[in-house]
Each structure stands twice: as structure tokens, then as C-alpha cells.
N, C-alpha and C positions, 0 to 999 in steps of 0.2 A: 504494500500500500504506500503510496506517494504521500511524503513528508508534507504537512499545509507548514508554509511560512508564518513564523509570528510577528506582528508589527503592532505595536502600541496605541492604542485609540488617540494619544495626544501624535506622534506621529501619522498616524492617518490625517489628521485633522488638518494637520502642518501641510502638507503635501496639496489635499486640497484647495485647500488657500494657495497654495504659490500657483496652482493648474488656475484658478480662478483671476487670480491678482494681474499673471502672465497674458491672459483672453482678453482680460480689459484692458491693461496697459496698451495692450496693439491697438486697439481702436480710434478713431478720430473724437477727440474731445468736444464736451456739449456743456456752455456756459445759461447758468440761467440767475439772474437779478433782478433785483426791484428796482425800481424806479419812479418819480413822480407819478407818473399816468398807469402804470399798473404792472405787471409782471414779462420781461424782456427774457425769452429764452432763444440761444445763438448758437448753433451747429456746425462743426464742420464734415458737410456732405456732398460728395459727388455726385450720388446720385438724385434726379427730380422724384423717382417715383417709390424710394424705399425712404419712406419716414422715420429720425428719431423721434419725432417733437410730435405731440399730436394731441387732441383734448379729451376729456376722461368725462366732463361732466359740464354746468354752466360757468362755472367761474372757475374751474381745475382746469389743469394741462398738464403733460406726462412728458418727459425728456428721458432718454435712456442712451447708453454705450451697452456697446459687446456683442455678442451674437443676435444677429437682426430675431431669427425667428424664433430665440426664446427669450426677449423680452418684449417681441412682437405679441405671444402669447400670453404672456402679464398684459399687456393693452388692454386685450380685449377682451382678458375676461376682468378688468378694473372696470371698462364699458360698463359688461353687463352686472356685476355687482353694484356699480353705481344707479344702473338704471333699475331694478329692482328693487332697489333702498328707497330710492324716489318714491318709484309707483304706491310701495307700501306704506308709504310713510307722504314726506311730500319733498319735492325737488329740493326744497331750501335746507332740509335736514342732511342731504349728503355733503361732508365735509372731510376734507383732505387728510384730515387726522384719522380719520375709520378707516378710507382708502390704505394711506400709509402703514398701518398694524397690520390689516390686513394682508398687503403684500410682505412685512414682515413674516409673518408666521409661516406664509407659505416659502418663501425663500430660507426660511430656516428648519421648514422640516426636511425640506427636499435635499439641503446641505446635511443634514446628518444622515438620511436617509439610502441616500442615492450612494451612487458610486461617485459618480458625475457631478459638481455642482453645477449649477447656472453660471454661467460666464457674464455677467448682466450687472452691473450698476445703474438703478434709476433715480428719478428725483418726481413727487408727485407735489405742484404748488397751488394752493389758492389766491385768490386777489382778493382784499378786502378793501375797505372804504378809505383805507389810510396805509400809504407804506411801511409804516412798522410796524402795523396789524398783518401783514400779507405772510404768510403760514409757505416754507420753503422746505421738505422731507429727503431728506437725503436716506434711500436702502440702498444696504449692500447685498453681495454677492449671499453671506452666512445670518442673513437675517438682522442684521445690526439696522436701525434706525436713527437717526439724529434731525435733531430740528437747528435747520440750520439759519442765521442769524443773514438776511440781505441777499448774498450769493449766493451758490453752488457751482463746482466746476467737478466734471467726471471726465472720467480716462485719460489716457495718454500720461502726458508729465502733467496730472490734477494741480500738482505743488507750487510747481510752478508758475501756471494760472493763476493759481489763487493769490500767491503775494503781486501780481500785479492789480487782481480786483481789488485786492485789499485794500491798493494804494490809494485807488483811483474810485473809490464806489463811497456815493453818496445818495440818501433817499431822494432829494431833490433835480437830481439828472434830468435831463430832456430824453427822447426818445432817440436822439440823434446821437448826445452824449453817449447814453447807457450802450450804446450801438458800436461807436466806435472804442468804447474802453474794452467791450467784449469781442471785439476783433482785436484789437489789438496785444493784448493779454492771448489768445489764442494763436495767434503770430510769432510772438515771444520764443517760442519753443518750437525743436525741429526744425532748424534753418541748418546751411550747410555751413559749419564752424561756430556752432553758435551764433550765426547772428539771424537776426529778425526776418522773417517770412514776407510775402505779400501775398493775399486773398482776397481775392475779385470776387464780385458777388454771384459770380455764377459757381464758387467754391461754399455757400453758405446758404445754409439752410436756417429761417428767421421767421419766429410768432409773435405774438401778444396776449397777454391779458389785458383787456383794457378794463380800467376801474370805472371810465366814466361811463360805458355803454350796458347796459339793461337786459337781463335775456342771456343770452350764450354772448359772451366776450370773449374767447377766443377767437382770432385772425392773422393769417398767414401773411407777412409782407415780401412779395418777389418783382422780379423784374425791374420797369421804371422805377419803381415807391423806394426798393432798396437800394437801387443805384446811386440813388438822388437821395438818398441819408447817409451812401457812405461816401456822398463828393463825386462820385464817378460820371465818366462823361462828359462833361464841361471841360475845354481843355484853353488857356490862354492863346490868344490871337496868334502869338509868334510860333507857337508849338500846333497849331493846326494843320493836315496835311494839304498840299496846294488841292485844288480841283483839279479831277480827272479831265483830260481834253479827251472830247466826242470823235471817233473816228467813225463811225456806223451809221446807218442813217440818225435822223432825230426820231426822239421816243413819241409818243403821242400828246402825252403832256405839253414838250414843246412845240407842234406843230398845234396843238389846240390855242395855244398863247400867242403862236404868232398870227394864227387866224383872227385874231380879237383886233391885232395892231392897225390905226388907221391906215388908211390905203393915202396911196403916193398921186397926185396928178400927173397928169401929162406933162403940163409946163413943169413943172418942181423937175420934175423926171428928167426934161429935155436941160435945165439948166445948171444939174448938177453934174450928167454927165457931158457937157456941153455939143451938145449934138444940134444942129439949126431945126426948127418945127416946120413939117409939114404945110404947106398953103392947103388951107380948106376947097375945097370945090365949091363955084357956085351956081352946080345943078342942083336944082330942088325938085325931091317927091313930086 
């Protein structure tokens, strides 16, 4: 009969943590803060159609790293336990604190349980009527919970991150502020030599809570809206590229524009290219 290995329940425990710790460190880091006008959560995501950031309920949002499809499957069943709470109860009763325990306990039986833990760090936050009210849940991988005080920063180099929000994070922020301290605090880290990144907006994935709006206040801001909070686009006069010269026919655009331009007379015609005019005839009809 084949010897079973012995390994010590704190050794196992250890192990798992570093399989876990190692899953998330790899991922793209997901910054989330408060700010004046309500809860500002900031991703870095390549992709448009795999979401971290998504909302759980009317004033909740969910942000998560690590493995898309098992903290994909925290979402959605935080969804459906949030909307159950509701129906039974009423929408105003589900709050980000039941959510948060919740996903605790499950992430902490599955980590003792399983072989496998979740590779997953989430963050579940609500917006309240005032930024220091605004309720920010930081779960981990083995069920640990913390309530976390303005920010959150997950995956990658978290530490990192976080001494720049540190620096730089105040409730009073503009949406614009809160926008670029969370880019750029996520820039920070991962450059080649140490030094600082640059992330265009087509590299970032970016929500809201918004405090002042009524009803479900979660809102995605992409394309134009985020371009135009992170500066981009607008380029000084002298840094502009020349205009392309037309070599093709004209598009329709300009042949429609030039169909609108008053028409030339004859005489104008005959005196600018000095040509002598024509003698009229004097047969008549």
C-alpha cells in the first residue's frame, strides 16, 4: 500500500495563500475611491466586453481582480442574493454590508474546503449621501473582510497604488481629479525601469456611483466623456498634424459645399481670366 504524504494543516494553509496571493498579483489592478459626487471605480482592462466593475444593486457596484470566471460567478450570484433581499424585504434594505459577509463566508469556506482556493480579490461599495458615509469592502481570497476607509486598490503591486492614493485622495475631489489620481497611481507601477506608464483610455475600464442621481446610480463613462476627463485629444496648435492633401476625386461633402458657392458671371469670368467678350448678336427670336 502506497505511503499518503503528511503535510501540516498550517502548511497547507500557507501554500494556499501563496497559489492565491500569486493568481492575483498577475492581474491588472482595479482602483476604487470616493469622491465629492459619489463612488469613482478605475480599471485596468483591455478588454471592452469582459467586465471587472459592474453593479450588484441600486447604489452598490462590485470591482474585482483574478480569475474573470470565478469572481465572474461571485457577481452574479451577489445579483441574485441582492435581488431576493429586495423583493422580500424592500430594495432600500439591501446594503453592502450583508453583501460583503456574505461573500465573506463563502470565500472562506471554499478556502478551507476546496483544494483550490479562488484566485479573486473583490471590493463591494455603496454610495451614501455624504463621502464619509460611503461604505468601501475590501474581501479577500480566504474570506478576510475589511472596511476600508476612502480607497481600495486590488492586484498587481496593491502597495504601491495605494501610497500614491494615499497621497493624493481627498473626499472633496472633482470627478476629473478623483480620475486622474486613479490613473495615475495605477501608472506608477510596471513601467520598464521603474518608471511611470502611460494609459490611454482605450486601456481603462471606468464607473460611477453617482450620489446625486435617484434610482440605480451606477454609470459607465467610455469613449468621448472619458477622453475629455482624462485631457485627451485636444492637442496644441503647433503639435497638430498638417492636413492630409486630396489626391482622389472630392468626397461628396465637398462637392455638396461647393454646389452651394455662388456662381461666377460671365463678365467676372471674362475679366479675371482676361479673355475679350463675345459681341452679342443682334438677331432676335
Amino acid at each position: 500500500m502506497a505511503m499518503q504524504f503528511y503535510a501540516s494543516p498550517e502548511q497547507i494553509m500557507r501554500d494556499r495563500s501563496e497559489l492565491a496571493r500569486k493568481g492575483i498579483a498577475r492581474g491588472r489592478s482595479v482602483v476604487v475611491l470616493t469622491y465629492a459626487d459619489g463612488v469613482l471605480f478605475v480599471a485596468e482592462n483591455l478588454s471592452t466586453a469582459l467586465h471587472k466593475i459592474s453593479e450588484i444593486h441600486d447604489r452598490i457596484g462590485f470591482a474585482a481582480v483574478g480569475r474573470y470566471n470565478e469572481f465572474e460567478a461571485l457577481r452574479q450570484a451577489g445579483v441574485r442574493m441582492a435581488d431576493l433581499h429586495g423583493y422580500a424585504n424592500d430594495r432600500r434594505d439591501v446594503r453592502s454590508r450583508v453583501l460583503a459577509n456574505r461573500y465573506a463566508q463563502t470565500l472562506g469556506a471554499l478556502f478551507v474546503e476546496q483544494t483550490k482556493p479562488l484566485e479573486v480579490e473583490i471590493c463591494v461599495a455603496e454610495v451614501s449621501d455624504r463621502p464619509e458615509r460611503d461604505e468601501l469592502y475590501r474581501i479577500t481570497y480566504d474570506g478576510s473582510v475589511g472596511d476600508e476607509p476612502g480607497f481600495v486598490a486590488m492586484g498587481g503591486q496593491a502597495d504601491a497604488i495605494s501610497n500614491v492614493l494615499r497621497a493624493g485622495h481627498r473626499n472633496d475631489l472633482t470627478l476629473s481629479e478623483a480620475l486622474r489620481l486613479s490613473v495615475d497611481a495605477l501608472a506608477s507601477v510596471g513601467g520598464e525601469g521603474g518608471q511611470k506608464r502611460e494609459l490611454p483610455a482605450s486601456q481603462l475600464e471606468v464607473a460611477v456611483l453617482d450620489r446625486h442621481r435617484s434610482g440605480r446610480v451606477f454609470r459607465r463613462i467610455t469613449g468621448a466623456a472619458l477622453a475629455g476627463l482624462l485631457g485627451e485629444g485636444a492637442q496644441p496648435a503647433e503639435q497638430q498634424p498638417a492636413a492630409p492633401t486630396m489626391t482622389g476625386p472630392a468626397p461628396a461633402a465637398s462637392l455638396a459645399a461647393r454646389d452651394e458657392e455662388p456662381e461666377v458671371s460671365d463678365e467676372a469670368l471674362d475679366e479675371i481670366t482676361g479673355t475679350t467678350p463675345r459681341p452679342e448678336s443682334n438677331n432676335e427670336d
